[in-house]
N, C-alpha and C positions, 0 to 999 in steps of 0.2 A: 604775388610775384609772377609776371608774365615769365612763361619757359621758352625755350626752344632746340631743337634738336642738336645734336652735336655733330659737328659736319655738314658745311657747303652741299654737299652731293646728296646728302640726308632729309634735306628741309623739305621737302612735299610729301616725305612721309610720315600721312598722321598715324602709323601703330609702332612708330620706331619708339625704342624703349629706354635710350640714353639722350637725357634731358639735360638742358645746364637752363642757368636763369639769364636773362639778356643784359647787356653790359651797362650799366648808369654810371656817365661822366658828371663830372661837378668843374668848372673852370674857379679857382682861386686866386686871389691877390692881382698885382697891375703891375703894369712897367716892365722892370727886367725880374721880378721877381714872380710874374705870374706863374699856375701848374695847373697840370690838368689830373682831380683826383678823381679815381675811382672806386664808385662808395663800396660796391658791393664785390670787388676782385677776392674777397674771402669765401664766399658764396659760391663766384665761377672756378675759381680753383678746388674747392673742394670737390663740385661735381666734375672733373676734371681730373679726379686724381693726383692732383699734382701739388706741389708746393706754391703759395701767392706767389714766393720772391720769382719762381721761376720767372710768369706770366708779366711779372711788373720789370725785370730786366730787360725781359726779351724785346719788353713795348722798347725801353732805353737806349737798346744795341743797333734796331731797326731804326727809330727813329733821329738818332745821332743827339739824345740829351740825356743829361744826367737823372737816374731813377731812384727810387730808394722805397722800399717796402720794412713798415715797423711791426715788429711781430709781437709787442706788447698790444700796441693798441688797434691793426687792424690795417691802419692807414697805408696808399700806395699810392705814390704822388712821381707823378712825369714831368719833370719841365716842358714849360712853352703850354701854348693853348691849344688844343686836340681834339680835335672834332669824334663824335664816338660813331661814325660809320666808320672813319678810317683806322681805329683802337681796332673795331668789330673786325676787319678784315684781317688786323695784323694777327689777332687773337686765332681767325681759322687757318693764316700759315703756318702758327706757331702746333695748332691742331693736328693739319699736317705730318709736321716734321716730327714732332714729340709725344704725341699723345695715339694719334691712329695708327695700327697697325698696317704696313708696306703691304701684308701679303692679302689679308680679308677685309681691311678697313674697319676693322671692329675698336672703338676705341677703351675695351678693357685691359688694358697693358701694363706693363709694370716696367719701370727705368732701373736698368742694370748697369753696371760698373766694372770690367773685366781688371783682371790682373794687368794686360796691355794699356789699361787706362783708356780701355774705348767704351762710350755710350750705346748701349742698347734697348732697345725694348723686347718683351716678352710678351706674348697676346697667351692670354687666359683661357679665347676660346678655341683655338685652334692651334696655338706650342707654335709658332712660326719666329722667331728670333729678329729683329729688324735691327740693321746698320745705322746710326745717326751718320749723317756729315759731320766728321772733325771739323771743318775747314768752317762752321758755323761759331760766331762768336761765344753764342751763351753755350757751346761745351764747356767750354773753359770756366768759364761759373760752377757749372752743373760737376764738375770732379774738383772744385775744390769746397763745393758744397752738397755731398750728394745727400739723397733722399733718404728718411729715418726707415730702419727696418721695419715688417710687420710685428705686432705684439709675438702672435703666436710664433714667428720664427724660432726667437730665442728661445722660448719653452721647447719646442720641437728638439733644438739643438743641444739643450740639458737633457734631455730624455735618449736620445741616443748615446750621448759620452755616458749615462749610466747604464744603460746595455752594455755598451763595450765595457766596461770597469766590472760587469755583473759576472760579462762570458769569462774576460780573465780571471777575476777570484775562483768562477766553475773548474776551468782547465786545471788552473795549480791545486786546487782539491784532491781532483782526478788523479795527476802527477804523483803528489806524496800519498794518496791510498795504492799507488799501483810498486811502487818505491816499500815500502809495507809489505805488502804481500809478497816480495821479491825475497827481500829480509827474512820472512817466517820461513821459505822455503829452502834458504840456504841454513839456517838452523834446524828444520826437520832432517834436513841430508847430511850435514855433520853426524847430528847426534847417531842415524842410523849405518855411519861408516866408520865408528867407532867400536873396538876389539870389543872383547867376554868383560874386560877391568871393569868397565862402565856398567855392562850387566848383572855383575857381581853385588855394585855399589847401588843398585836399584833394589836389589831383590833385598841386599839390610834396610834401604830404606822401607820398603815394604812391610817390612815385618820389627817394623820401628813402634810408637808410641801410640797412643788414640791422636794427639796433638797433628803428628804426622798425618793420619789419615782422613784428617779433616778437609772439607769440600777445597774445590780449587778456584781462584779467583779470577774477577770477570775477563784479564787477560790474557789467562791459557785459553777462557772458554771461546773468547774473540780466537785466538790463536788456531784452535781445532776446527773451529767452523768456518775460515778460511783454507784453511790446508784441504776439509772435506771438499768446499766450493772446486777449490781447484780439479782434486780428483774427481769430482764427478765432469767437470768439463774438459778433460782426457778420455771420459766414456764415449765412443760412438755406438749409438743405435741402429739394429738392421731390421729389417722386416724379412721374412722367409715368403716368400713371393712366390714359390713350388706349389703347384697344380694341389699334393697334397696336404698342404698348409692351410690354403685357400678351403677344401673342402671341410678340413676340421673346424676352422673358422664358421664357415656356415653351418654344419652341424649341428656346434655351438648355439650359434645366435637364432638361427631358423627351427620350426617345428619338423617331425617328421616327415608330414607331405609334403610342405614347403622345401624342403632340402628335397627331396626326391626330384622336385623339379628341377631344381636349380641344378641338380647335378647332371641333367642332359645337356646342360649348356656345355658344362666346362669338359666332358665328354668329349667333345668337337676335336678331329684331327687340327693337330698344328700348322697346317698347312694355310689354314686361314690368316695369319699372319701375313705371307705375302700376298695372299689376296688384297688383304687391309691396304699393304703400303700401295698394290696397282692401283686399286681404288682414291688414295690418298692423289696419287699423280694425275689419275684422270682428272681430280677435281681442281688440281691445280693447271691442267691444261685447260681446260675448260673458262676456268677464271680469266685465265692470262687473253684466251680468245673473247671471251665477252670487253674485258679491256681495250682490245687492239680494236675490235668494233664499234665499240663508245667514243674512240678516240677519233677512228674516220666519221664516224659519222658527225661530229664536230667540227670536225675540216670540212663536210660536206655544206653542214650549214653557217659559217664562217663565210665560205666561197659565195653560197647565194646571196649570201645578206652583200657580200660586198659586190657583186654583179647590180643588184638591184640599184643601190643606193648609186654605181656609177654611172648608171641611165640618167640620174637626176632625178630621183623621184623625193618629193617634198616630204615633210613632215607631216602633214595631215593627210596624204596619200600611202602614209608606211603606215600607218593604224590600220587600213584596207587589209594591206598584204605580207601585215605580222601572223593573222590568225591563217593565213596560206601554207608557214613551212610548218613539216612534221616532224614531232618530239615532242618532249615533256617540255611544260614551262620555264623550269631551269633551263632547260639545254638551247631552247631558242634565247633565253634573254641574254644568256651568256655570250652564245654567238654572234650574236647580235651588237652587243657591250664590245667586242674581241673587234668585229668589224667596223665600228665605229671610229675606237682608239688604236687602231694597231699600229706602231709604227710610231705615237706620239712617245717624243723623248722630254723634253725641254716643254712647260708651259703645259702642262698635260692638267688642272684645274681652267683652266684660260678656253683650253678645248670643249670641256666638257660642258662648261657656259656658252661658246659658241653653239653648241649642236642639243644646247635640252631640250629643245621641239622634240625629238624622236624618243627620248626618253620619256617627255610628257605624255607623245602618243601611246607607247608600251606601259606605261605605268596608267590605275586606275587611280581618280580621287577617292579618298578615305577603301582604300582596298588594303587590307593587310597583305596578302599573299601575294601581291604585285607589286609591291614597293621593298617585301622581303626578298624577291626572285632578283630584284636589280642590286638590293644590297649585298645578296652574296655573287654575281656575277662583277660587282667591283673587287669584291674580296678575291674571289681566283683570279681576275684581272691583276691584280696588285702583284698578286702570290708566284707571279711567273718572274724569271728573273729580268726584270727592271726596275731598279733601284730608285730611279726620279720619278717613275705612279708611286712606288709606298712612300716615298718621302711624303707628295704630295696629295696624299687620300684625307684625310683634315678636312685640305682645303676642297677638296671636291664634295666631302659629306656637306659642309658648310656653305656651299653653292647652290646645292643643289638642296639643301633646307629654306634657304633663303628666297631660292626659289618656287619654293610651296610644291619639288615635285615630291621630295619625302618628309613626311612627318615624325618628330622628337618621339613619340611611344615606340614606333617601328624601328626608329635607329640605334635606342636603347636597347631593347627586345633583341637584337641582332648582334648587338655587342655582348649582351650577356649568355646568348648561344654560344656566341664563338670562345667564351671564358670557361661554361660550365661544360665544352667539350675538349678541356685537356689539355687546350695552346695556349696557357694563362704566357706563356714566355714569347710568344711570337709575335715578330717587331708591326703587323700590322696595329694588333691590341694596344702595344705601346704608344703606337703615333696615333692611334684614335682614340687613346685616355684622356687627354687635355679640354679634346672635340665635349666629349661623353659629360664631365665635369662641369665644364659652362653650362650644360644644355640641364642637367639638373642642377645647379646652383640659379638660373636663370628662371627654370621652372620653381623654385620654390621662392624667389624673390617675387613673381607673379604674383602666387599664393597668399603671400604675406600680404602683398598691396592690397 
């Protein structure tokens, strides 16, 4: 079965990875009763992801004739006689509109159905959400027929309502053991605010029968060993912190000589304390000053990069006069990154595609530590407050993969620095999880092939 790429814009390239098979028309019957079936529209719909009936309505709605797709036997039959270059073309608007993702043109997406009743897609690799046209006839199909869920959803969806059902039986556990102990403790305080009578009436029990003083059952013993619980968590613990506590303590644990030493230490006038804290402050001056200095000097080379590039200096001319400024590698690539997009609001993936010459230039092939230096000079790019780069950081990993300047191990490798240090909650992570997921689901669908 001859294949061919998915997307008009896609066909000359031969390492593109989404295949469909190419459309075969069959012209049927004569007169007014002729059609034009399409043998294999099971075939292009599946790699399509999509439903047959979609792609056999849609030919219907465009072409102005009646369609009809039978979902026993396969068959998709068009009225009128239909040439299959003009099928093929309708097939890549409908590609277009329904299937390729608005924001990267990737056409792994998935058709959503909001609460408003509006059509959407969802792109798998990069989270970008796309608007259908209402004003398209086959919506109107597509919400009163929408698309079956995934397998796995449903199971996903039982497995959570049994969590939640798990945490509430935990909590009301909790509740009545806590309701319990409350109970034993107002019966311990009774009994001990009660006169000598009741004293009295203990001390004959006491001296009652052998029967009487037989063991006591399992829930007094429950009973004492929650009332202990509780008393011991009214105990607070202190430590004696006194110069001469501390020396006992070592006495204790240390030998002779060994103590002897140690105890010039703690000998030391107390005065050394505020030494300590001057010292403490120094070092926080100190800190605060290397900051203020790391900061200009960032603004320093911010300014040149952007001086430079206003001269007009090309992309294969800024390779030249990247290794001219001074700093560490971060600090130029950042700078550098800062001068490039400063100021983009709107359209800031759109940018970063216009201007990857310079990026290409600063970045090495197969270099890890130069393709890590631009990956986190996007990140504090992002990380400064504008809202429309982290929206669209996705889309600019995704550009700029696509453009062979960074490679999938390095952008993984960078996602998983930025997780294993700490910011597992921070919204760049979030918007570059979708990215991250295509990129190994993709890689391991390679693998399989």
């Amino acid at each position: 079965m001859a294949l061919q790429n998915i997307g008009a814009s896609n066909s000359d390239d031969a390492f593109y990875r989404y295949k469909m098979p190419k459309m075969i028309t069959k012209i049927e019957g004569r007169g007014n009763g002729i059609k034009t079936n399409i043998v294999n529209m099971v075939d292009v719909a599946k790699a399509l992801a999509r439903p047959a009936s979609y792609t056999t309505k849609y030919f219907g709605c465009e072409l102005g004739a009646q369609s009809k797709f039978d979902e026993k036997t396969g068959v998709s039959l068009v009225n009128g006689s239909h040439d299959t270059a003009k099928l093929a073309g309708l097939l890549e608007n409908f590609i277009k509109k329904y299937v390729q993702c608005y924001g990267c043109g990737n056409p792994e997406t998935e058709v959503l159905i909001t609460k408003s009743q509006m059509v959407q897609l969802r792109c798998a690799a990069c989270g970008f959400v796309s608007d259908v046209d209402m004003r398209d006839k086959l919506t109107a199909f597509i919400l009163k027929n929408p698309p079956e869920p995934k397998k796995g959803s449903k199971d996903k969806k039982a497995m959570r309502r049994a969590e939640k059902e798990r945490l509430k039986e935990g909590e009301a556990a909790d509740e009545e053991q806590k309701k319990l102990k409350k109970v034993v403790k107002k019966k311990g305080s009774s009994t001990s605010k009660d006169g000598p009578a009741k004293a009295s009436s203990n001390k004959k029990k006491a001296s009652g029968s052998d029967e009487d003083r037989s063991s006591p059952t399992l829930s007094q013993v429950d009973e004492k060993e929650e009332t202990d619980d509780d008393n011991d968590n009214d105990v607070q613990w202190q430590t004696d912190t006194s110069l001469e506590a501390a020396r006992q303590r070592i006495e204790e644990q240390l030998s002779s000589v060994t103590a002897d030493m140690v105890m010039l230490s703690t000998n030391e006038p107390v005065n050394n304390k505020s030494k300590e804290t001057n010292r403490a402050s120094e070092s926080t001056k100190i800190e605060n000053l290397s900051f203020e200095n790391g900061n200009s000097n960032h603004k320093k080379l911010v300014e040149e990069a952007k001086a430079k590039l206003k001269k007009g200096v090309s992309a294969n001319e800024f390779q030249s006069i990247f290794g001219s400024f001074s700093g560490s590698g971060q600090e130029i690539m950042t700078a550098l990154f800062e001068a490039l997009f400063d100021g983009v609001e709107k359209g800031f993936a759109k940018e970063v595609t216009n201007k990857k010459g310079y990026l290409v230039a600063a970045v090495a092939q197969d270099d890890a530590e130069s393709q890590l230096l631009l990956l986190r000079a996007i990140e504090a790019f992002c990380l400064k407050p504008s809202l429309v780069a982290l929206k669209e950081v996705a889309l600019v990993l995704k550009a700029l993969y696509d453009a062979d300047v960074l490679e999938e191990e390095y952008i993984i490798q960078w996602y998983q620095e930025g997780l294993d240090g700490g910011n597992k909650d921070s919204q760049i992570w979030k918007n570059v999880g979708p990215f991250i997921d295509w990129l190994q689901s993709a890689e391991s669908e390679s693998e399989g092939e």
